[in-house]
N, C-alpha and C positions, 0 to 999 in steps of 0.2 A: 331181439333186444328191443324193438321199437312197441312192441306190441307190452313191453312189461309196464306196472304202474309206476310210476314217480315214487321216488323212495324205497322202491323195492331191492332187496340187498340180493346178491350174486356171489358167485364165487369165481373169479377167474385167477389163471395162473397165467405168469408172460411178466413181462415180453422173453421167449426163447430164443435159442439159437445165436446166433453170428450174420448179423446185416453187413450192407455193402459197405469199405470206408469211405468215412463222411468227407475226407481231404484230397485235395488231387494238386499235384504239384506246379508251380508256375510254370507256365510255358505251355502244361498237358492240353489238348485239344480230349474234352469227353465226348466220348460215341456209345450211345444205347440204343441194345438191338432189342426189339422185342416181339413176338408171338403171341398174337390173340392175348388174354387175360393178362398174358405178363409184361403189361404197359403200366400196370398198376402200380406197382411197387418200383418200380423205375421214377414213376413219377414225385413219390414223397422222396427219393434221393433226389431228381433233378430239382424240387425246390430249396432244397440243401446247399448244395455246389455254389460256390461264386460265379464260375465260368461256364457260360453256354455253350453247346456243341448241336450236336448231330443226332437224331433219334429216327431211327429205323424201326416202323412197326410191319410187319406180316400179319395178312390173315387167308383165308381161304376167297372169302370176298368182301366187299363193302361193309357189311353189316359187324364184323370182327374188326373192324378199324376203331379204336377207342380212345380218350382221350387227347385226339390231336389238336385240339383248339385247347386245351389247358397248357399242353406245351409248347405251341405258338405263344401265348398270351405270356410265357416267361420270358421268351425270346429264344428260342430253341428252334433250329431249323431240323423241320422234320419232312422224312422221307417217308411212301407209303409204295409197299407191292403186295397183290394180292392174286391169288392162283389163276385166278377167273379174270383177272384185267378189270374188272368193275370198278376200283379206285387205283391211282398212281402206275405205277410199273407191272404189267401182266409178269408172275414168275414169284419166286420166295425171296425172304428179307434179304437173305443171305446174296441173292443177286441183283439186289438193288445198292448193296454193301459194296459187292464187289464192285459195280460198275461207276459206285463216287471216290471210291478207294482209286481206280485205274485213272481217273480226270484229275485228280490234284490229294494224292495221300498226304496229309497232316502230320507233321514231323510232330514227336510225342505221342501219340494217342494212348488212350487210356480208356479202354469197352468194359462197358457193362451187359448184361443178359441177363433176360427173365424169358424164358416160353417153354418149348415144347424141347424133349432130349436130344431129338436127331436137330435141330437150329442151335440148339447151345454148344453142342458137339460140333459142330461147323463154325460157330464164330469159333470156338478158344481154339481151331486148328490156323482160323485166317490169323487170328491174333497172333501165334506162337509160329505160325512165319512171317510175319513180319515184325518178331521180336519185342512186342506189347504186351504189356500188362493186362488181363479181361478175368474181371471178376466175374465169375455166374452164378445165377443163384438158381437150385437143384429143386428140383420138385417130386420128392418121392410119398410113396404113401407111409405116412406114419402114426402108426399106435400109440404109443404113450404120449410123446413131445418131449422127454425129458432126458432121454436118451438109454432107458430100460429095458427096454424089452429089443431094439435092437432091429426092427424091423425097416430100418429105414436106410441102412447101410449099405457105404459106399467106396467103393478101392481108389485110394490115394496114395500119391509119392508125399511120402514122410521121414527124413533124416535119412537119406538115401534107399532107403529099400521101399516096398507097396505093402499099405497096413489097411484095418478098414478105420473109417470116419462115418460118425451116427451124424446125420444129415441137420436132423434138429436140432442134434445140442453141438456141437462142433462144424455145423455148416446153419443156415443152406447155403451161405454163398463159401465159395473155394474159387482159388484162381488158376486159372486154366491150365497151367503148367504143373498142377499135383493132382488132379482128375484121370483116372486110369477108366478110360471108357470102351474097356474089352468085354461087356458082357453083354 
């Protein structure tokens, strides 16, 4: 897009799917886990939100640590593990989660995720024992965008039984308690 001329007309379709909710209730403490790239879209929520919190990014090492001075500079205390020890906590997000959760867990919390399957999969299980709300947002590959061709589907609890959910136009974000992550 940067390379087009000034005035040059486009065609885009969007905004699709289903974002995070923009509200989070008084009292909630937010905590955002994220995985390499998926600090991105955490970050247009966390300028959103009233209330500061806690943002956990993962990466394999240093160089996958992104935007942590944009979420400092909101007022967001953020935490950093990276496989290789190179920045923050040697080890993955999820154990750098678990080890501020064990020092002083935040009555209310309310998680957010963006990254990689196996870390989203691990937050909504920490969330859902300890009885929290955690939005995540899915990263599937998808065809159309519009929710046609069906490539992008995903098993969720819906009105008590497991149906599938086209990720783009009924996700990407789903909350961790109707995410069926048996495949």
């Amino acid at each position: 897009l940067r390379e087009l001329p000034v005035g040059r007309r486009i065609s885009i379709l969007g905004p699709l799917g289903n974002g995070f909710p923009a509200g989070i209730e008084s009292g909630a403490t937010p905590i955002m886990v994220a995985g390499g790239y998926g600090v991105a879209p955490l970050f247009f929520l966390a300028r959103t939100l009233q209330t500061r919190g806690h943002l956990f990014i993962g990466g394999s090492n240093a160089r996958d640590i992104l935007c942590r001075s944009d979420f400092e500079a909101l007022g967001w205390q953020v935490h950093v593990a990276t496989v290789d020890g190179s920045e923050g906590m040697r080890g993955l997000v999820t154990d750098a989660l678990d080890a501020w959760i064990a020092k002083a867990p935040p009555a209310g919390m309310v998680i957010y995720g963006c990254g990689p399957r196996g870390m989203l999969k691990a937050v909504g299980e920490r969330a859902i024992a300890r009885d929290c709300q955690a939005w995540l947002s899915l990263d599937r590959h998808m065809g159309c965008g519009v929710g046609a061709c069906l490539a992008c589907v995903q098993k969720v609890r819906r009105d008590g039984a497991v149906a599938w959910a086209r990720v783009c136009k009924d996700g990407p974000v789903f909350e961790a308690r109707t995410i069926v992550w048996d495949e």
